[in-house]
C-alpha positions as CSV (number, residue, x, y, z in Angstrom):
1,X,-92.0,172.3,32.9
2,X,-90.1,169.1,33.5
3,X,-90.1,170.0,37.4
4,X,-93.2,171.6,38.0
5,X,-94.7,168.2,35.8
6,X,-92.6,166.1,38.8
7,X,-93.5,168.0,41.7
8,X,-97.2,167.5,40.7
9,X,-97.2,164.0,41.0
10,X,-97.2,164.5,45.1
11,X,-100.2,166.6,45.5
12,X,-103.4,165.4,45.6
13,X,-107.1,167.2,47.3
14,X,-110.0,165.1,48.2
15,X,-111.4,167.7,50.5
16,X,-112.6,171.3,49.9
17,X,-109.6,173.4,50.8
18,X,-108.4,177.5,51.1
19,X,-104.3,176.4,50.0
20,X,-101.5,178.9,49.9
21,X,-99.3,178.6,46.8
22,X,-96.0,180.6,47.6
23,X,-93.4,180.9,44.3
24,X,-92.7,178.9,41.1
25,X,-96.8,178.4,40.8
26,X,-97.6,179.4,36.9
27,X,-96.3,175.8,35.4
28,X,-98.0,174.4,38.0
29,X,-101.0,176.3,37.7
30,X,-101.1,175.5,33.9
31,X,-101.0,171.6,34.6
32,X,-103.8,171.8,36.8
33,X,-106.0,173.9,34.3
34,X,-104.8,172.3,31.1
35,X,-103.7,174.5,29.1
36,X,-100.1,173.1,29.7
37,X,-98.6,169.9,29.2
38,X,-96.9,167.8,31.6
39,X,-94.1,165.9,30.2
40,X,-95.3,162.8,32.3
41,X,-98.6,161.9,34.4
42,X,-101.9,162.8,34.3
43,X,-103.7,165.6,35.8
44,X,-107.5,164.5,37.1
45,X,-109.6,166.7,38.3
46,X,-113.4,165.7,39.4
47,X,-112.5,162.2,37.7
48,X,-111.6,164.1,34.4
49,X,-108.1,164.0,32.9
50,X,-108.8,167.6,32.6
51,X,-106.0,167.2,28.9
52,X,-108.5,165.1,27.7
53,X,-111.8,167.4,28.4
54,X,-112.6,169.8,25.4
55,X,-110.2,173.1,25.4
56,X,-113.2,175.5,26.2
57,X,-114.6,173.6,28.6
58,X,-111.6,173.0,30.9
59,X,-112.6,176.0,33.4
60,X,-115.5,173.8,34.1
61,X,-112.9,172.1,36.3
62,X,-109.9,174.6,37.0
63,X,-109.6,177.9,37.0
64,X,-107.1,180.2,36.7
65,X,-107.4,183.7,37.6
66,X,-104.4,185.8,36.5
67,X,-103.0,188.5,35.6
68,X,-103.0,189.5,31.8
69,X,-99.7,189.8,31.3
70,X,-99.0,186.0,32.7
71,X,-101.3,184.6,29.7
72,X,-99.4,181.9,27.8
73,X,-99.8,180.1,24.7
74,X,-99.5,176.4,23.8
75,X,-100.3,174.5,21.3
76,X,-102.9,172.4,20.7
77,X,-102.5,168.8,20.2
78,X,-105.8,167.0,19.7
79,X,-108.1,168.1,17.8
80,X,-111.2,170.0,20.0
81,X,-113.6,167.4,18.6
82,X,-111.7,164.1,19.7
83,X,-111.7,165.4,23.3
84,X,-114.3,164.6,25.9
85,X,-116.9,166.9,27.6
86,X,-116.7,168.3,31.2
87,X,-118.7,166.5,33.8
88,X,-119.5,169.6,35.8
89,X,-120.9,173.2,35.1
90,X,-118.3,175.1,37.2
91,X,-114.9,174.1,38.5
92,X,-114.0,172.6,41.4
93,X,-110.5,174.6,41.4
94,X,-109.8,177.8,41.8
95,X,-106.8,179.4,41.3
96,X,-106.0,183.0,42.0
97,X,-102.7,184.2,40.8
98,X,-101.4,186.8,42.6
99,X,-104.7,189.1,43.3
100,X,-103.7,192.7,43.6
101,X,-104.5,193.3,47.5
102,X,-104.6,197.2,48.1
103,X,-105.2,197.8,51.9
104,X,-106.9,201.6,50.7
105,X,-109.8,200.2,49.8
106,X,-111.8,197.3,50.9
107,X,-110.5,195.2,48.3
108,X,-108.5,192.7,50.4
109,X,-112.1,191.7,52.5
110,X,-114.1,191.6,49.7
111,X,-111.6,188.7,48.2
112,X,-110.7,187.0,51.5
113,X,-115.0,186.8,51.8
114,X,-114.9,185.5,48.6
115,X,-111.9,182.9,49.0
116,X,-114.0,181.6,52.5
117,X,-117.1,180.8,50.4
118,X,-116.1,179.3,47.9
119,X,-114.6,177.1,50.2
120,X,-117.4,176.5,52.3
121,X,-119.1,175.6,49.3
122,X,-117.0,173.0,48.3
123,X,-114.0,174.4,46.7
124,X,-110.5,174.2,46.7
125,X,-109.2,177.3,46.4
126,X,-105.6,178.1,45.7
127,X,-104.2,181.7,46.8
128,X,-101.0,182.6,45.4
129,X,-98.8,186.0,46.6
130,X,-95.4,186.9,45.9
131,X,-95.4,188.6,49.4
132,X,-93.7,191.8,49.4
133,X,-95.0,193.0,53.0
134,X,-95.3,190.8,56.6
135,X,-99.5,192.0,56.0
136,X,-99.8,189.5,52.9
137,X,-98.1,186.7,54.9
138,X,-100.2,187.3,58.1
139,X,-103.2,187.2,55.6
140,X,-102.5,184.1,54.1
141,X,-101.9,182.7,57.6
142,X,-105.4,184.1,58.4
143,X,-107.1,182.4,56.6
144,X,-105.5,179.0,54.4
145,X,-105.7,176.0,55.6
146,X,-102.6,174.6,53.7
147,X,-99.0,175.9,52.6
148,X,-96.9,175.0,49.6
149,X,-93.5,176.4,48.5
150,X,-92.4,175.7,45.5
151,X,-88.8,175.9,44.7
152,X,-86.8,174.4,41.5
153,X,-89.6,172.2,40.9
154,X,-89.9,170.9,44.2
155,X,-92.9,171.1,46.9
156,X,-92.9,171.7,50.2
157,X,-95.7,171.1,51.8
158,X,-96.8,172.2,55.1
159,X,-99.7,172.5,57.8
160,X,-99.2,176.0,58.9
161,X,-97.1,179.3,58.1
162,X,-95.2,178.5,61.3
163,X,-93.9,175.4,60.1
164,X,-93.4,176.8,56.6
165,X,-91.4,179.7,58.1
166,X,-89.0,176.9,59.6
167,X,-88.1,176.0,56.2
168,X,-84.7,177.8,55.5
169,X,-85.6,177.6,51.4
170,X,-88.7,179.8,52.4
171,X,-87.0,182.3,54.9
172,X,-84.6,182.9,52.3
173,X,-87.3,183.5,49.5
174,X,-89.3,185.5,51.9
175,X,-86.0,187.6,53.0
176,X,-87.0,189.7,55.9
177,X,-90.4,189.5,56.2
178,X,-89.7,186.3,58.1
C-alpha cells in the first residue's frame, strides 16, 4: 500500500478522460474510491477528500467496478457520523476492473459504448485488463485516451500504446503480445 499510496501522489485529472490502467491497479483503485488508506496524502476527488465523505456515500465520487472475488475489507476508522456528505449524486470516477470481454457475443461493444459515454458526459473513466491476447491491447488502444503502467508502485505514464510499448518494463509484462 506504501507504493501504490506514493505513486498516487503524481496523478491528477482535471479533464473528462477514457484512461487505460495496465497491472498493480487494485491498491490504487482502493485509494481513489476510499475504501483504502493511503499511508500519506490525500485523495480528492470533485473537491472531496473522498476519506473524509461518509462510507456509503463514497461511490458518489468513485467507483469501482470489480470482480467479486477482488472485494477487500478494511477497517473503519471514523466513525460514519463524524464524516462529511458527498457533494454530487453520481461519481465522477469510474473504475472498471478487469471487465470480462468475450468476443462471442456482443459484449465487448456494448461496454466500449458504454466506456465512450460516459466519457462524453463528463467522466473519467478508468479501464483496466490484464491482457492475455494482442485483441485486448488493440482495444484499449482503440479507444483510451491515456496509458498507465504500474509496476512496484511506480507509474508510468504515457500518451499512447505506442509509446507505452517502448517501455521495456511493459514489453516484459506484456510478453509476446508486444
Amino acid at each position: 500500500m506504501r507504493n501504490a499510496a506514493k505513486a498516487a501522489k503524481a496523478f491528477r485529472f482535471c479533464t473528462p478522460s477514457l484512461v487505460d490502467m495496465v497491472s498493480g491497479k487494485t491498491t490504487l483503485f482502493e485509494l481513489i474510491t476510499g475504501s483504502n488508506q493511503p499511508s500519506a496524502g490525500r485523495v480528492v476527488t470533485a473537491g472531496q477528500d473522498i476519506h473524509r465523505v461518509r462510507y456509503r456515500e463514497r461511490s458518489r465520487l468513485a467507483i469501482h467496478y470489480h470482480q467479486s472475488y477482488q472485494v477487500r475489507r478494511f477497517r473503519r476508522l471514523i466513525p460514519n457520523f463524524l464524516l462529511e456528505r458527498a457533494h454530487l449524486d453520481s461519481p465522477v470516477i469510474h473504475l472498471f476492473d478487469e471487465p470480462q470481454f468475450n468476443t462471442q457475443d456482443g459484449y465487448i461493444g456494448f461496454m466500449l459504448d458504454h466506456f465512450r459515454h460516459l466519457r462524453a458526459d463528463g467522466r473519467v473513466v478508468f479501464v483496466c485488463l490484464h491482457p492475455t491476447a494482442s485483441w485486448q491491447l488493440e482495444i484499449l488502444e482503440e479507444i483510451c485516451e491515456r496509458f498507465i503502467f504500474v509496476e512496484a508502485g511506480q507509474l508510468t505514464h504515457a500518451a499512447s500504446m505506442a509509446v507505452l510499448r517502448r517501455d521495456e518494463r511493459f514489453r516484459r509484462y506484456i510478453g509476446g503480445m508486444g
